[in-house]
Each structure stands twice: as structure tokens, then as C-alpha cells.
C-alpha positions in Angstrom: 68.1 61.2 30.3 71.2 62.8 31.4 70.4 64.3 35.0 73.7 66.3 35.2 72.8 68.9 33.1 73.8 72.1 34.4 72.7 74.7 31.9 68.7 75.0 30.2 69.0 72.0 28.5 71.6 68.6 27.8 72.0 70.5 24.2 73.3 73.5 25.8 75.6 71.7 28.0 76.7 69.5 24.5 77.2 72.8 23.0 79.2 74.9 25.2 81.6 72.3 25.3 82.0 71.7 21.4 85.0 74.8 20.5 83.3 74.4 17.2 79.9 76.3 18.1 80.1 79.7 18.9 78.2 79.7 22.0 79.7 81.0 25.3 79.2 81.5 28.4 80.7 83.5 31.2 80.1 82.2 34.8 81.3 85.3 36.8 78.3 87.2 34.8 76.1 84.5 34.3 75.7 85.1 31.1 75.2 83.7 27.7 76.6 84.5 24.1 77.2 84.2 20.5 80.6 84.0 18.8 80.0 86.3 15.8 82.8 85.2 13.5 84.3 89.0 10.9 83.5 88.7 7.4 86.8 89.4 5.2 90.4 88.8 5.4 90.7 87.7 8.5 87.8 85.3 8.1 87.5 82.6 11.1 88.6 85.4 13.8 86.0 86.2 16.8 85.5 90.0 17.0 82.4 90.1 19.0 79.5 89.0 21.2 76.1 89.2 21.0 74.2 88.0 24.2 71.7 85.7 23.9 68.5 85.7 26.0 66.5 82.2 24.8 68.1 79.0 24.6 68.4 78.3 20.9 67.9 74.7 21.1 65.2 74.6 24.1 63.7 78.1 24.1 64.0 78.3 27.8 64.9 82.0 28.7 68.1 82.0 30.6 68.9 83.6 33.3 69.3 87.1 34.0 72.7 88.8 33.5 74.3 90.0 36.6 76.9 92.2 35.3 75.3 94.9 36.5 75.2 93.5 40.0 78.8 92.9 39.7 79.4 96.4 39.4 77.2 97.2 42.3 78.1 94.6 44.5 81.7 95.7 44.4 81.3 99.1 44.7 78.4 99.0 47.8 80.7 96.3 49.6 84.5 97.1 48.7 84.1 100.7 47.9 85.7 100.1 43.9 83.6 102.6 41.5 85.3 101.7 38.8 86.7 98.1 38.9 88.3 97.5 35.7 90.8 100.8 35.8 94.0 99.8 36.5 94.8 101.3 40.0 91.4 99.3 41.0 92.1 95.4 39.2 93.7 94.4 41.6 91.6 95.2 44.5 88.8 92.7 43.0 88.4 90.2 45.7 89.3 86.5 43.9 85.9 85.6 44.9 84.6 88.5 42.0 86.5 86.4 39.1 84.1 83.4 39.2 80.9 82.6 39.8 81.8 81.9 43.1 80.5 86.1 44.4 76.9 85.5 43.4 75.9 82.2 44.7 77.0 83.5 48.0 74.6 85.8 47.8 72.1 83.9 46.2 71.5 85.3 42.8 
């Protein structure tokens, strides 16, 4: 058994690694999501997300989304109310661009 798995389950970790599933995830977030691939011309070409709460190989629920705490944390600590505007991007502390923000704090 594979004891460096670092997601739900050895599948998910498999997974997130093949570029041919459409399974994502986003470490600064912590969050989980499909791929959804647009029907039509432009067939093959990822046009949105749709977050995922359950492993869908294990069933284990995943862990809770902090984007909202990303939001909050910057604004209570650094004072940015709306860090994705342009006059505020590049006030994000490096720290807020991984995961790196909320296991210091122990999400």
C-alpha cells in the first residue's frame, strides 16, 4: 500500500497527475474540481469547473474549500477588500499564491 498518498485516496493522487482526466485541484484554495470539456466546434477545449465535494473513486468527502477564508484572511490581516482588482494584485503577499497561507494558520 502506497503510504505517500497525499490526497483522499492513492486513486486520487493517480488521477490528478494523469493530464488525461479532468480532475483538478487547486492548493492555494484547497479545492477540488472537474474539467468540463464544451460540446461543439471547439470540442476538446476546457471552458469550466464544477467543484467536486466526494471523492469519486473513494467517496471520502474532501475537504472544505477555503476560498472564502482567502478572501477574509487578506482583507482582516493586510487590509485588501478586493484582491483580484488590479491596483490590489500585487499587494497579495507570495505566501497567498500557494498553499503555503493556510497551513500556517492551520486550516
Amino acid at each position: 500500500m502506497n503510504q505517500n498518498i497525499i490526497h483522499c485516496c492513492a486513486l486520487m493522487d493517480l488521477f490528478l497527475d494523469d493530464i488525461r482526466v479532468p480532475i483538478l485541484y487547486l492548493p492555494v484554495s484547497r479545492e477540488y474540481a472537474l474539467l468540463m470539456l464544451e460540446d461543439g466546434k471547439k470540442r476538446g477545449r476546457m471552458n469550466a469547473v464544477q467543484g467536486i465535494i466526494y471523492c469519486p473513486w473513494c467517496n471520502k468527502k474532501l475537504p472544505e474549500s477555503l476560498r472564502d477564508k482567502w478572501f477574509d484572511v487578506l482583507e482582516k490581516e493586510y487590509n485588501l477588500d478586493d484582491p483580484r482588482s488590479k491596483e490590489q494584485q500585487n499587494l497579495v503577499p507570495n505566501e497567498f499564491k500557494t498553499d503555503e497561507w493556510w497551513k500556517k494558520r492551520g486550516y
